[in-house]
C-alpha positions as CSV (number, residue, x, y, z in Angstrom):
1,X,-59.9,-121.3,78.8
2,X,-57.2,-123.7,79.6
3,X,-56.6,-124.9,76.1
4,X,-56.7,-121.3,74.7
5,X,-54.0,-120.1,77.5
6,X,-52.2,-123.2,76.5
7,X,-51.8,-122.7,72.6
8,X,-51.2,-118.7,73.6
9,X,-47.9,-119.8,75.3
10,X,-46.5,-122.4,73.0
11,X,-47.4,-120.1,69.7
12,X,-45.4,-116.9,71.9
13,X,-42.6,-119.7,72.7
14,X,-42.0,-121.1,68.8
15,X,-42.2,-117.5,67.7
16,X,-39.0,-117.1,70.0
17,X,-37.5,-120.1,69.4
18,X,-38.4,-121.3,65.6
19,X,-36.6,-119.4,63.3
20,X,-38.2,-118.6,59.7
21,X,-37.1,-120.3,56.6
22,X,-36.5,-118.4,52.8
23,X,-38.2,-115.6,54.0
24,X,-41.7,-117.3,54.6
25,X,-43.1,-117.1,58.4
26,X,-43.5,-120.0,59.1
27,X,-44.0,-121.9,62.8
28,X,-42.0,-125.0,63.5
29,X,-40.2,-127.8,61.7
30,X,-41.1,-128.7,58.1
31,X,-43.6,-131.4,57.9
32,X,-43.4,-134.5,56.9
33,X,-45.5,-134.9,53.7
34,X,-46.5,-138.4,53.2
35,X,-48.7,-137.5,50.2
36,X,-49.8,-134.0,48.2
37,X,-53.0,-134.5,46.0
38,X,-54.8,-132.0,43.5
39,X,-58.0,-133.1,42.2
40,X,-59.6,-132.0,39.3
41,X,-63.0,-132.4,37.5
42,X,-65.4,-131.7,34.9
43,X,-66.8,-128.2,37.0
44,X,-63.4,-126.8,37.2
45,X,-63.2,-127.5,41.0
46,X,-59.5,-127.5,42.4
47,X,-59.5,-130.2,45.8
48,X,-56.2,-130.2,47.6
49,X,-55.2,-132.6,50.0
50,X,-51.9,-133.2,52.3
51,X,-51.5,-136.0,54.3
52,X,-48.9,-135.1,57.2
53,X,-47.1,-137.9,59.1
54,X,-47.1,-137.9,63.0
55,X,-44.8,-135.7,64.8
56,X,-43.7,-135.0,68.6
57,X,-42.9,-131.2,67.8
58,X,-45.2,-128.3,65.6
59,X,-44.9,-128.9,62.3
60,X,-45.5,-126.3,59.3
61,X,-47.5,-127.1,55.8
62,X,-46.6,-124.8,53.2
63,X,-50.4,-124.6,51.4
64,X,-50.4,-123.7,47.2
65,X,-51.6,-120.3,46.4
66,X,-54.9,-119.0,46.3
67,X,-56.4,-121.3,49.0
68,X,-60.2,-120.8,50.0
69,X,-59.5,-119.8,53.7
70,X,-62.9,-120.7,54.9
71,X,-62.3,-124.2,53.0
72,X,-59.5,-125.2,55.2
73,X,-60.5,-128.5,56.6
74,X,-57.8,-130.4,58.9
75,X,-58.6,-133.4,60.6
76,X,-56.7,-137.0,61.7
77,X,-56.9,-140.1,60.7
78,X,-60.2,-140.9,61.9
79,X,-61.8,-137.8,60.1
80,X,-62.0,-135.7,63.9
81,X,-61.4,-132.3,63.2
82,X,-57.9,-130.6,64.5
83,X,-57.3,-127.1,65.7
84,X,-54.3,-125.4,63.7
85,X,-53.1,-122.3,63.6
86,X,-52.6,-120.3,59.9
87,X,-49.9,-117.3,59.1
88,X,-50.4,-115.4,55.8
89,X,-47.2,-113.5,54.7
90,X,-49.1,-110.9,53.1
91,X,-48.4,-111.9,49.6
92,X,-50.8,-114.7,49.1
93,X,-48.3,-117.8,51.0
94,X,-50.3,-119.5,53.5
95,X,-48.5,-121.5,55.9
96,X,-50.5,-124.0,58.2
97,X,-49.2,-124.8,61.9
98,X,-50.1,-128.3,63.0
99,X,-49.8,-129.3,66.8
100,X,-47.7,-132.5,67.4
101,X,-50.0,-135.2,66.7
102,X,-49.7,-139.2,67.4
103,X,-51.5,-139.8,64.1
104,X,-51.7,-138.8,60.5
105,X,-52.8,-135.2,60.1
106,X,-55.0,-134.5,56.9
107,X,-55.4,-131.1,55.5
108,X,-57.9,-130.6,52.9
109,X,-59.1,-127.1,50.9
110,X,-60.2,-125.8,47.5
111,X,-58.5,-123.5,45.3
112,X,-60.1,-120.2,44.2
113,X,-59.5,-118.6,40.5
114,X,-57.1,-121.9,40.4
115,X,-59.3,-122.6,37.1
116,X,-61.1,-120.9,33.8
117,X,-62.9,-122.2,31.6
118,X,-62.2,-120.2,27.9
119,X,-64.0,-121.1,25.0
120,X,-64.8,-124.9,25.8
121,X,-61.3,-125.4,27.3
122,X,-60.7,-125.5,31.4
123,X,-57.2,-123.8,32.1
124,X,-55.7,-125.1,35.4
125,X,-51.9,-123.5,36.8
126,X,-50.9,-125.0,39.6
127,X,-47.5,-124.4,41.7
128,X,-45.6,-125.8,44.5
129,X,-42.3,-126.9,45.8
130,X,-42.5,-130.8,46.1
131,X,-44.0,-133.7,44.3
132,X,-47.1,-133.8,44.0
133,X,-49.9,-135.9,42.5
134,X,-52.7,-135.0,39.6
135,X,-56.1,-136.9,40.0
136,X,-58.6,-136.5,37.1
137,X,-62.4,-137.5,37.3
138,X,-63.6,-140.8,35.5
139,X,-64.8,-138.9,32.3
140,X,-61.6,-137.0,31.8
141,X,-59.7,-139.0,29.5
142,X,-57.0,-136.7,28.2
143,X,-55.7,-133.8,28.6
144,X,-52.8,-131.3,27.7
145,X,-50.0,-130.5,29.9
146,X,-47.6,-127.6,29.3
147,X,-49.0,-127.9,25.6
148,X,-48.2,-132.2,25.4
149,X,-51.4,-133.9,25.0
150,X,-51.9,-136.9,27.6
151,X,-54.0,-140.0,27.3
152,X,-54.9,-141.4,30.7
153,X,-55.8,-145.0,29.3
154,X,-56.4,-146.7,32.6
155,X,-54.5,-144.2,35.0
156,X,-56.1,-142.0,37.3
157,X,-53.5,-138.9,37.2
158,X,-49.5,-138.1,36.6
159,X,-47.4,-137.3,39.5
160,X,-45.0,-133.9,38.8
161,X,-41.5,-134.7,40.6
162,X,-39.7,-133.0,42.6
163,X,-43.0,-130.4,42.5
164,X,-43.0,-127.2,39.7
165,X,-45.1,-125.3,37.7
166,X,-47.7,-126.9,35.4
167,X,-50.6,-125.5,33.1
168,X,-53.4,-128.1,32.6
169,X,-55.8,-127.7,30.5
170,X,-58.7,-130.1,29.4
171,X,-62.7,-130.0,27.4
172,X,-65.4,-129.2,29.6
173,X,-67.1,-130.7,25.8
174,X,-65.2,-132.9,23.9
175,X,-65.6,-130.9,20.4
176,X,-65.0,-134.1,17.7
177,X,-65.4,-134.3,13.8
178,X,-65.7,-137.0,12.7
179,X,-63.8,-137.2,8.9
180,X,-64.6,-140.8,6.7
181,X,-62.1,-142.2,4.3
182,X,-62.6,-144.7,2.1
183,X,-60.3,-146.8,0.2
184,X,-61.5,-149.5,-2.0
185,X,-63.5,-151.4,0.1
186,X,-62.1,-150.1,3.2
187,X,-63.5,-147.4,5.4
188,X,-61.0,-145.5,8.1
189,X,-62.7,-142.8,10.7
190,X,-60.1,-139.8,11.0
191,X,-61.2,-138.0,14.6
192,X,-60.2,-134.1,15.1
193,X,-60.9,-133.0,18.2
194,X,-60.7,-129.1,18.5
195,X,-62.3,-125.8,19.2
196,X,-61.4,-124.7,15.6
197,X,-62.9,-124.5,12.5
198,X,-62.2,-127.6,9.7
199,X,-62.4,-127.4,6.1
200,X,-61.1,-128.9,3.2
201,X,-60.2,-132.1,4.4
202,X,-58.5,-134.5,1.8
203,X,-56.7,-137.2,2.2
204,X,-53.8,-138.1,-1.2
205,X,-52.8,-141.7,-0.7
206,X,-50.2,-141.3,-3.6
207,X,-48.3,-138.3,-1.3
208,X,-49.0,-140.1,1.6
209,X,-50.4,-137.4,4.0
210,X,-53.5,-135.6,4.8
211,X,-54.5,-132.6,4.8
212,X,-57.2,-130.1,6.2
213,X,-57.9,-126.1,6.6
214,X,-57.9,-124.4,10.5
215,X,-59.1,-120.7,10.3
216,X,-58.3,-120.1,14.1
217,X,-54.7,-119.4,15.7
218,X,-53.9,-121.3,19.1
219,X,-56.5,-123.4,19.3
220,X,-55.1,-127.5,20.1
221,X,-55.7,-129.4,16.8
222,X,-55.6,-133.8,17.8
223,X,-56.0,-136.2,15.2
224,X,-57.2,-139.5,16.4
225,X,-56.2,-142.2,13.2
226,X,-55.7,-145.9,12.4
227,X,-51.2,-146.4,11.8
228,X,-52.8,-148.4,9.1
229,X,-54.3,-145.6,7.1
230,X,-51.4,-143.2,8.0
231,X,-48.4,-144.6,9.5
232,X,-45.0,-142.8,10.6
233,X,-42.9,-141.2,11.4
234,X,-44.6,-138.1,11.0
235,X,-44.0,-134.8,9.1
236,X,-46.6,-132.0,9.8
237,X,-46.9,-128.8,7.7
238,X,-48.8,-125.1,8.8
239,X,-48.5,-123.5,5.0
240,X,-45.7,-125.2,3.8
241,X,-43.7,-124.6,7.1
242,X,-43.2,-128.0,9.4
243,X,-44.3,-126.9,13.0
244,X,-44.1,-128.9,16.1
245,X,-46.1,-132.0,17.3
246,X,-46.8,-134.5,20.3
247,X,-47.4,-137.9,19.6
248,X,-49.2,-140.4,22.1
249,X,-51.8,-143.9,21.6
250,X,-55.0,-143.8,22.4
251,X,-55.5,-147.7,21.7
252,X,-53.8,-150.5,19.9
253,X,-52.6,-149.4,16.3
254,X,-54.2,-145.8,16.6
255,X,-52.1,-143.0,16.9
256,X,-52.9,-139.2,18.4
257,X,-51.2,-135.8,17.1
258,X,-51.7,-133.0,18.5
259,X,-50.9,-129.4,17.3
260,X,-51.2,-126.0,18.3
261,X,-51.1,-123.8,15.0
262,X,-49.6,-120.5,16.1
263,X,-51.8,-119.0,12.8
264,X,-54.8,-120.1,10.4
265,X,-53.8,-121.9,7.4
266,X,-53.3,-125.2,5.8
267,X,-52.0,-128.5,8.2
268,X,-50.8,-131.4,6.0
269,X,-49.7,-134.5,7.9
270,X,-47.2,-136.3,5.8
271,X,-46.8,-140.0,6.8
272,X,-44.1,-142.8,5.6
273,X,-46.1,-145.9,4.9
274,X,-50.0,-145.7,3.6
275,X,-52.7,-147.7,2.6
276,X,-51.9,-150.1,-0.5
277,X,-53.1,-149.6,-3.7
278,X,-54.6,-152.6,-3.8
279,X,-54.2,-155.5,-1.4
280,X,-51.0,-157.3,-0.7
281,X,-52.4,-160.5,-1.5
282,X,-53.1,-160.1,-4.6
283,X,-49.8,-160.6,-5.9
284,X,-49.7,-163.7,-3.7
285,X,-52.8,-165.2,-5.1
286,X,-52.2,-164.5,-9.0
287,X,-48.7,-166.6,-8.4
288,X,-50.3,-169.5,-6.8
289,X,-52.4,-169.4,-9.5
290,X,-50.0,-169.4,-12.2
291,X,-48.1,-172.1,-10.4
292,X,-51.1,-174.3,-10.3
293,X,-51.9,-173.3,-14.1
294,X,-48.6,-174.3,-15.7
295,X,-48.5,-177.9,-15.6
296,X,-52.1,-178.2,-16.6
297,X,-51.1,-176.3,-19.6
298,X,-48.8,-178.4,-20.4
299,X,-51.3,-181.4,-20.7
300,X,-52.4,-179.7,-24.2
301,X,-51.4,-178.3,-27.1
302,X,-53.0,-176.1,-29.5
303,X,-52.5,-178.4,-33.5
């Protein structure tokens, strides 16, 4: 009874003395936020956590938007639960009110609707006002954010400065054809990973580009290739009309495009250097052979 006559008078007294801040009800000083984390996986699950440094006064969290209330989990550094007040402002901001605390105070909570899944293809928008941190599950290994396409390599997430809006988005099923090239005696795999429809797919070492047919509108097209097939810089066509790209490496001497084709139609990726015609060594070889052949030639004459 104490306790709950206690936290009756101090939430009446910050009312009175606190002031709000950009039009957001809000109780005490803003926190200290020592580290904001969004988690994401293969089910579409959206984990938030705040870690909130120690503090002699109340401090208030500003929580993202469309929180699970009944998720809310706040606890210190030695995972004992805290008691903390909440204030909706009636237009889906949460605020939390934490109690001054010697320790670290760790908010944790899910977000609801934060995620879809369309068509294969999570869809994640997040918001917020300060940096925060992305963290992907092990067997997400690239995704696409604001439209870029992002290979993780051996990172665990991307950190958005100074906070903002992002749109993630990511396969729930990687969807890859697999297209073979051969050249000579050469053989090159050419990966397109997309929801989309392929046909058609050529590849003209004498124009020095490759093309294929998409028969869907706004779906992400990537093309996963050896440089050595198909090196750049790189031109890239949607019926004869050059559209927009993002280029990143997935490993050593392999490059990724990525595409979005606003309609169906052909794509023709037009490189600067290609494959030989035939092997550079050849003309290496046929003049150390002539070289050697010369002199013995002239050991004899034809009578």
């Amino acid at each position: 009874m104490n306790n709950q006559i206690y936290l009756i008078v101090l939430f009446l007294a910050l009312i009175t003395v606190i002031p709000t801040a950009s039009a957001q009800f809000s109780l005490g000083v803003e926190a200290n936020q020592k580290l904001i984390e969004v988690k994401l996986d293969k089910s579409g699950i959206v984990n938030v956590k705040h870690v909130i440094a120690a503090s002699n006064v109340p401090v208030s969290v500003n929580l993202i938007n469309g929180i699970i209330s009944e998720s809310i989990i706040v606890t210190n550094d030695n995972g004992d639960e805290k008691q903390f007040g909440k204030v909706n402002d009636g237009r889906g901001n949460e605020t939390i009110t934490i109690f001054p605390s010697k320790s670290n105070t760790i908010i944790e909570y899910d977000l609801e609707d934060a995620s879809t899944l369309y068509e294969n293809l999570w869809t994640i928008k997040i918001e917020y006002s300060e940096t925060y941190s992305v963290i992907f599950s092990e067997e997400i290994d690239s995704f696409f954010l604001n439209n870029s396409i992002i290979q993780l390599v051996d990172k665990k997430g991307i950190a958005i400065n100074h906070g903002g809006n992002v749109i993630i988005q990511y396969y729930d099923k990687i969807p890859k054809i697999i297209e073979e090239v051969r050249w000579e005696e050469d053989k090159f795999n050419v990966e397109i990973i997309t929801n989309s429809k392929i046909n058609k797919f050529n590849f003209d070492q004498a124009s020095k580009s490759l093309s294929f047919q998409v028969n869907e509108k706004n779906k992400f097209v990537t093309i996963s290739m050896e440089e050595e097939l198909l090196g750049g810089p790189y031109v890239i066509l949607l019926n004869d009309e050059k559209i927009k790209y993002t280029k990143s490496s997935s490993k050593e001497n392999y490059v990724l495009l990525s595409i979005k084709p606003e309609s169906p139609g052909e794509i023709i990726i037009i490189g600067t250097t290609v494959i030989p015609e035939f092997s550079m060594f050849i003309p290496l070889i046929m003049g150390f052979l002539i070289i050697l052949t010369v002199p013995f030639m002239k050991k004899f004459s034809l009578h």
